[in-house]
N, CA, C and O of each residue as an XYZ file, in Angstrom:
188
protein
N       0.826     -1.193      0.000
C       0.000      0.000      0.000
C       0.874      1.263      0.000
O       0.357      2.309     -0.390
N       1.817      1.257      0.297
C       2.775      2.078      0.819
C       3.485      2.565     -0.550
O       3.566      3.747     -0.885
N       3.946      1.559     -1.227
C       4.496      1.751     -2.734
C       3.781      2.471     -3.532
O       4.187      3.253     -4.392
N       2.402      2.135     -3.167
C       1.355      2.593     -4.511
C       0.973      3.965     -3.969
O       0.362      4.625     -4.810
N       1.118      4.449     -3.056
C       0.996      5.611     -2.645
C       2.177      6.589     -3.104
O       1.965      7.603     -3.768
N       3.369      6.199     -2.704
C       4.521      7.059     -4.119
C       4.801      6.961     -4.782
O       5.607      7.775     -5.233
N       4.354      5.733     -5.573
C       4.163      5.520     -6.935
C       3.208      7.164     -6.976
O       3.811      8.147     -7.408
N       1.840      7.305     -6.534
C       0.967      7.716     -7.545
C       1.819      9.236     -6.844
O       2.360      9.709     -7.844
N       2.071      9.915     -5.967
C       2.815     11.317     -5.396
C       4.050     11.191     -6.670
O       4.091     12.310     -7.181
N       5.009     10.317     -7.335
C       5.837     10.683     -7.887
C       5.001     10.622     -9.575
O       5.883     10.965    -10.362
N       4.061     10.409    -10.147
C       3.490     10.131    -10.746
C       2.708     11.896    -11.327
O       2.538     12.436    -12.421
N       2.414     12.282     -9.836
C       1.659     13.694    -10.229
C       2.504     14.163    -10.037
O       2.352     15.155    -10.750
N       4.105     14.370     -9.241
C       5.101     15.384     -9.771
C       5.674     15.365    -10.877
O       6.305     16.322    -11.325
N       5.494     14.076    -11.553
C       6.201     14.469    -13.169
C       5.147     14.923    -13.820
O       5.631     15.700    -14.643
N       3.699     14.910    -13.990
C       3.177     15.664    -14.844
C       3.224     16.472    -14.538
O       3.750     17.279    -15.305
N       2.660     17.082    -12.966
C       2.368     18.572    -12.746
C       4.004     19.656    -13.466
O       4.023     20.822    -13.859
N       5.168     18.613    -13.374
C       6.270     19.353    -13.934
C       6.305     19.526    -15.420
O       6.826     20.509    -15.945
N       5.668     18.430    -16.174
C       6.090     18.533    -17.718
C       4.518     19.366    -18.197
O       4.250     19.678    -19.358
N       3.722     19.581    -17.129
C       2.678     20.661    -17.750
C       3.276     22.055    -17.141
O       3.463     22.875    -18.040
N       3.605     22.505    -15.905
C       4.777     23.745    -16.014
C       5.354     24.013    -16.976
O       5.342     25.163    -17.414
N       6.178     22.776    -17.710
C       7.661     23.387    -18.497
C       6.987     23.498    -20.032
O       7.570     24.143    -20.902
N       5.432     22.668    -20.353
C       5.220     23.367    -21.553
C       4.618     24.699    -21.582
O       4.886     25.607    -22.368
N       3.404     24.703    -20.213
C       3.004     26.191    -20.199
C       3.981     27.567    -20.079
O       3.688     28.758    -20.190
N       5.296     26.878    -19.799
C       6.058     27.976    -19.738
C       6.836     28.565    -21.359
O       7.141     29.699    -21.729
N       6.968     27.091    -22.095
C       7.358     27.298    -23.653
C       6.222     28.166    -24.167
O       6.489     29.007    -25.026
N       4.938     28.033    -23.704
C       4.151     28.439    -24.634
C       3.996     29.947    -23.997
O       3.411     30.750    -24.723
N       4.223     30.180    -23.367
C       4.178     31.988    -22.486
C       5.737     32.465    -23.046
O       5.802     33.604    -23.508
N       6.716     31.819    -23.026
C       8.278     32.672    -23.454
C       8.361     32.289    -24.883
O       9.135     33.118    -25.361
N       7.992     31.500    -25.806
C       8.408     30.732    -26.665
C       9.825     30.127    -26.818
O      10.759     30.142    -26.016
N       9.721     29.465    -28.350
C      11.039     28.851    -28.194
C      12.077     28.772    -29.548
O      11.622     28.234    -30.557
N      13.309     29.242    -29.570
C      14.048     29.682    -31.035
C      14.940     28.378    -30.977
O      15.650     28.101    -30.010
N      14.795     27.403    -32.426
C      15.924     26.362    -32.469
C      16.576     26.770    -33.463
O      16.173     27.639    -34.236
N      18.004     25.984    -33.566
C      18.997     25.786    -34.148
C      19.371     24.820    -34.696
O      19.859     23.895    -34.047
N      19.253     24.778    -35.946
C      19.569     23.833    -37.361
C      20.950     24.076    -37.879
O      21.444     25.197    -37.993
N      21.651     22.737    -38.243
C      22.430     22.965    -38.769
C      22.447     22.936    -40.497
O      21.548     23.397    -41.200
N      23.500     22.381    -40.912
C      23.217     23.009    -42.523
C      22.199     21.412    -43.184
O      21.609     21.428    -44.264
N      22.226     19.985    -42.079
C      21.466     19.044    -42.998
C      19.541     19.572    -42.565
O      18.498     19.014    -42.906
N      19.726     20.639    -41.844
C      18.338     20.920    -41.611
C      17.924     19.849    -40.007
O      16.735     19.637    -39.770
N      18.680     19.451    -39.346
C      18.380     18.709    -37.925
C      18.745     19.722    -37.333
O      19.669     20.448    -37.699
N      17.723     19.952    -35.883
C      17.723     20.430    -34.957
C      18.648     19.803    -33.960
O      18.562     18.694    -33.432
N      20.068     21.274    -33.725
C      20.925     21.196    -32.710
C      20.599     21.431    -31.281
O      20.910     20.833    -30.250
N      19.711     22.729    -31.589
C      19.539     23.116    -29.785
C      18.291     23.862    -29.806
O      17.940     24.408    -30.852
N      17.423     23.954    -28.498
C      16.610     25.069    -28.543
C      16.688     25.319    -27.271
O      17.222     24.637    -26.397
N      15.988     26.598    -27.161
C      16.135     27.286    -26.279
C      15.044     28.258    -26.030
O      14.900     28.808    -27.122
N      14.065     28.853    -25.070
C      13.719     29.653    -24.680
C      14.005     31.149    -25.042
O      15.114     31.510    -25.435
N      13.124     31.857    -24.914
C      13.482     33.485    -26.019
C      13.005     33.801    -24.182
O      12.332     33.093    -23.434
N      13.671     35.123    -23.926
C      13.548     36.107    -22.895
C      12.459     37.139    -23.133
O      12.264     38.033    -22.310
């Protein structure tokens, strides 16, 4: 019982985190970097 209880606490800290870090892409946006075959090197957050 004990497991399934932080199972489900570590369960809602990774979403509640990966819905933060997109609502936050979508409020700052985000500028990537291609190199010359056209694949994405890096992105990054705009200020």
């Amino acid at each position: 019982m004990k497991k399934l209880i932080i199972l489900a606490i570590l369960i809602m800290t990774v979403i509640s985190c990966s819905y933060l870090d997109g609502s936050e892409a979508q409020r700052r946006g985000r500028r990537c970097r291609y190199n010359y075959k056209g694949e994405v090197q890096h992105c990054g957050y705009i200020n």
